[in-house]
FIPAVEX-919308 format. One record per atom (N, C-alpha, C): residue in one letter; y, x, z. Coordinates in steps of 0.05 Angstrom, whole numbers, plus 32768, in hexadecimal, padded with zeros to 4 digits. Layout:
BEGIN
aYXZ ...
***
This chain:
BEGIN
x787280AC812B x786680AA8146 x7860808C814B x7849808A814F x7847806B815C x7841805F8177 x7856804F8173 x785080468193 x784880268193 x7840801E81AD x7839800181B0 x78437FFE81CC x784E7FEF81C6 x785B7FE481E5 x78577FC081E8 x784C7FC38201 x78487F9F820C x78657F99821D x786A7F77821E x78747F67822B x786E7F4A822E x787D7F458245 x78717F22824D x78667F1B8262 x78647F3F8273 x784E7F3F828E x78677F2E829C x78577F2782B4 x78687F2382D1 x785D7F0E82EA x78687F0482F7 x785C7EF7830D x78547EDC8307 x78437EC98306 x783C7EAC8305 x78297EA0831D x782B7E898322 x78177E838332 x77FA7E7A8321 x77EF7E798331 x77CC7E688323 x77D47E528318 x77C67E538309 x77C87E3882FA x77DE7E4082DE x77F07E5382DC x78027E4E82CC x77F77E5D82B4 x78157E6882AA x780A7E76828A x78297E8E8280 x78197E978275 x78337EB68271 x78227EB88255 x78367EC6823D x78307ED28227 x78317EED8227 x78207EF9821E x78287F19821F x782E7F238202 x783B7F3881F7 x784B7F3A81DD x783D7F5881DF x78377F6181C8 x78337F7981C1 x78417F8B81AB x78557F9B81A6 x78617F958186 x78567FB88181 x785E7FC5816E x784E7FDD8161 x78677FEA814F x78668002814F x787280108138 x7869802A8130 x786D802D8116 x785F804F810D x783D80488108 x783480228103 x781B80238104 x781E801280E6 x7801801980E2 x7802800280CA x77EE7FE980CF x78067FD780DD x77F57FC380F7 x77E07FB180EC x77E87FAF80CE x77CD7F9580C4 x77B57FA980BA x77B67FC180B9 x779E7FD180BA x77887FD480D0 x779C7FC780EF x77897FD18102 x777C7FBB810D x77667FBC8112 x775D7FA58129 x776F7FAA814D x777E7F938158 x77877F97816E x777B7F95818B x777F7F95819F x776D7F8F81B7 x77817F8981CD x777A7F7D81E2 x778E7F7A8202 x77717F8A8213 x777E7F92821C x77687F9F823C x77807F9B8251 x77687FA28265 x777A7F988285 x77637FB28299 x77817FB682B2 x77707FC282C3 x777F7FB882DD x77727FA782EC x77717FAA8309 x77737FBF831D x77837FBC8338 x77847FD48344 x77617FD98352 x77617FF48345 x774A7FF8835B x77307FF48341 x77357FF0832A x77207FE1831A x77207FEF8300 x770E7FF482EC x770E800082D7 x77237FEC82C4 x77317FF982B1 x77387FF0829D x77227FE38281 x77227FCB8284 x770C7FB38276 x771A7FA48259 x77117FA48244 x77137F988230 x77157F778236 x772D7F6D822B x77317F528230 x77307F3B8214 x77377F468201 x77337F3881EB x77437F5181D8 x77307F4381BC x773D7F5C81A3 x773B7F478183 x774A7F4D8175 x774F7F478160 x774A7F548140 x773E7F44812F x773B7F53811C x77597F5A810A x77587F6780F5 x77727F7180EA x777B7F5880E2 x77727F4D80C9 x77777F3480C5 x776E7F1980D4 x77787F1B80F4 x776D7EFE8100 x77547EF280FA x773B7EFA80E7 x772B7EF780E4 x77137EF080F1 x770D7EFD810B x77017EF18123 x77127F058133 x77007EF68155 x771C7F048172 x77017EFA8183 x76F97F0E818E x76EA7F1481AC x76FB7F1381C8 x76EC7F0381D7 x76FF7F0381F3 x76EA7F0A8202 x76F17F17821E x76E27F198236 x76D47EFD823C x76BB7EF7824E x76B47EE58254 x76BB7ED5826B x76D17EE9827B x76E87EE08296 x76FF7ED28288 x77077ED1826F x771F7EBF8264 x771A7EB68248 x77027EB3824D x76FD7E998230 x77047E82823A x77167E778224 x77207E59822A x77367E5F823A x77427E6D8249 x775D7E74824A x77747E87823C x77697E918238 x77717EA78226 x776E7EA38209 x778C7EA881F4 x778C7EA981DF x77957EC081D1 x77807ECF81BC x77907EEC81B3 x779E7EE08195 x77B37EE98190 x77C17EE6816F x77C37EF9816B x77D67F018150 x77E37F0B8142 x77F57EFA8127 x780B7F13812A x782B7F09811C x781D7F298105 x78157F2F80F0 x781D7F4780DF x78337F4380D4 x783E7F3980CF x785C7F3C80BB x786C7F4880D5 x78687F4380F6 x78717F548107 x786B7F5F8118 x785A7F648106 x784C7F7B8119 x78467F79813A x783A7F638144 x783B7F5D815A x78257F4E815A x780D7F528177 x77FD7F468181 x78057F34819F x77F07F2381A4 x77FD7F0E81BF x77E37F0D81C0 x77EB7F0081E6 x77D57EFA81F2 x77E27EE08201 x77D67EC981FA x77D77EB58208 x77CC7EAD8222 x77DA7EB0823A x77C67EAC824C x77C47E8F825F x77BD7E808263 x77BF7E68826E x77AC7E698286 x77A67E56829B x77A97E4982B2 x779D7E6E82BA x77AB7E7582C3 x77AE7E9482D0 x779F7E8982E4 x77917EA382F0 x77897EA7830B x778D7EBC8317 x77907EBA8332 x778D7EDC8341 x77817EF08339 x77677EEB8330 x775A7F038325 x77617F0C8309 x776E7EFC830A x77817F1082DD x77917F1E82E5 x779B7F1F8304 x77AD7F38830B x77A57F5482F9 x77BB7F6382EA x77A67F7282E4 x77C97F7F82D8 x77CC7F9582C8 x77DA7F9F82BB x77C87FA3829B x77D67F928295 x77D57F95827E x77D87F9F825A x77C47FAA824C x77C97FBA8239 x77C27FB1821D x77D17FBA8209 x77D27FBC81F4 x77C57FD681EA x77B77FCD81CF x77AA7FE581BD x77A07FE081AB x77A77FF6818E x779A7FED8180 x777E80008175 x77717FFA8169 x775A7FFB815D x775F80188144 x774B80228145 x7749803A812C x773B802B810D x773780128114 x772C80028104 x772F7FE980F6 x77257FD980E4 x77357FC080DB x77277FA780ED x77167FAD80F9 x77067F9A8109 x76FA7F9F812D x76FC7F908134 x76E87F8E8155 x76D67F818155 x76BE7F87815F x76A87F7B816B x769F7F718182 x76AB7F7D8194 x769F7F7C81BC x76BC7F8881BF x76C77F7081D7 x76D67F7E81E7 x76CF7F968203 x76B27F9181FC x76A07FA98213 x76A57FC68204 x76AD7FC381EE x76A77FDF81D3 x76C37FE781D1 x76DA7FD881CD x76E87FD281BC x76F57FF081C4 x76F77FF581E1 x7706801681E9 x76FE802881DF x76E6802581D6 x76DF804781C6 x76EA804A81AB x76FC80328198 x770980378183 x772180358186 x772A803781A4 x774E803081A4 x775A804B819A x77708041818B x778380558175 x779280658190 x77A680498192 x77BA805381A8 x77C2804181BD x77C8804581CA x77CF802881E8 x77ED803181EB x77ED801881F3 x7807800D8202 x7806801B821C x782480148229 x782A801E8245 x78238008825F x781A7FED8255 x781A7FDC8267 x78297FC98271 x78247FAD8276 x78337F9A827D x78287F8A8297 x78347F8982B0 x78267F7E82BF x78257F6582C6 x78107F5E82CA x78017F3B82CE x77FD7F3482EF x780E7F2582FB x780B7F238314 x780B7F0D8317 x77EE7EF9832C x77EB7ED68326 x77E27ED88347 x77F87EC8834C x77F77EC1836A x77EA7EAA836F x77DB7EA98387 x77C67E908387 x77DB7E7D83A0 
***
């Protein structure tokens, strides 16, 4: 059975920075390309940045280029999202997922190959 579960969400003000942790089991994690999405209340769930299997290239939204950093750990099976000088509008609950594939192209695309998602971590940036 595989699951993916996120951590790292929680409250910051603007300006600051939170890591988000993604870890995986039952997957064979350096096979997959990974992804973060986010959904705002009230707002579709939106592709935020994704990763190839081997770190090879990483697409981000055009709302957190230059703040936002996607990684990966394969030896543990774990993706991150770096997030720096936060704003109100990254309020969002946040998700993990990975890919049916070894690569991403468009974080506009990247949902029509998600394997399996996470349950969510929430991102709350007080102005």
């Amino acid at each position: 059975q595989v699951q993916v579960m996120e951590s790292g969400g929680g409250l910051v003000q603007a300006g600051g920075s939170l890591r988000l942790s993604c870890t995986t089991s039952g997957l064979r994690f350096n096979d997959h390309a990974m992804g973060w999405f986010r959904q705002a209340p009230g707002k579709e769930r939106a592709g935020v940045s994704c990763i190839a299997h081997n770190s090879g290239h990483a697409y981000y939204a055009d709302s957190v280029k230059g703040r936002f950093t996607i990684s990966r750990n394969n030896a543990k099976n774990t993706l991150y999202l770096e997030m720096n000088n936060l704003k109100p509008e990254d309020t969002a609950t946040y998700y993990c997922a990975s890919s049916r594939g070894f690569s991403c192209y468009s974080v506009r695309t990247m949902g029509n190959d998600v394997g399996y998602w996470g349950q969510g971590t929430q991102v709350t940036v007080s102005s």
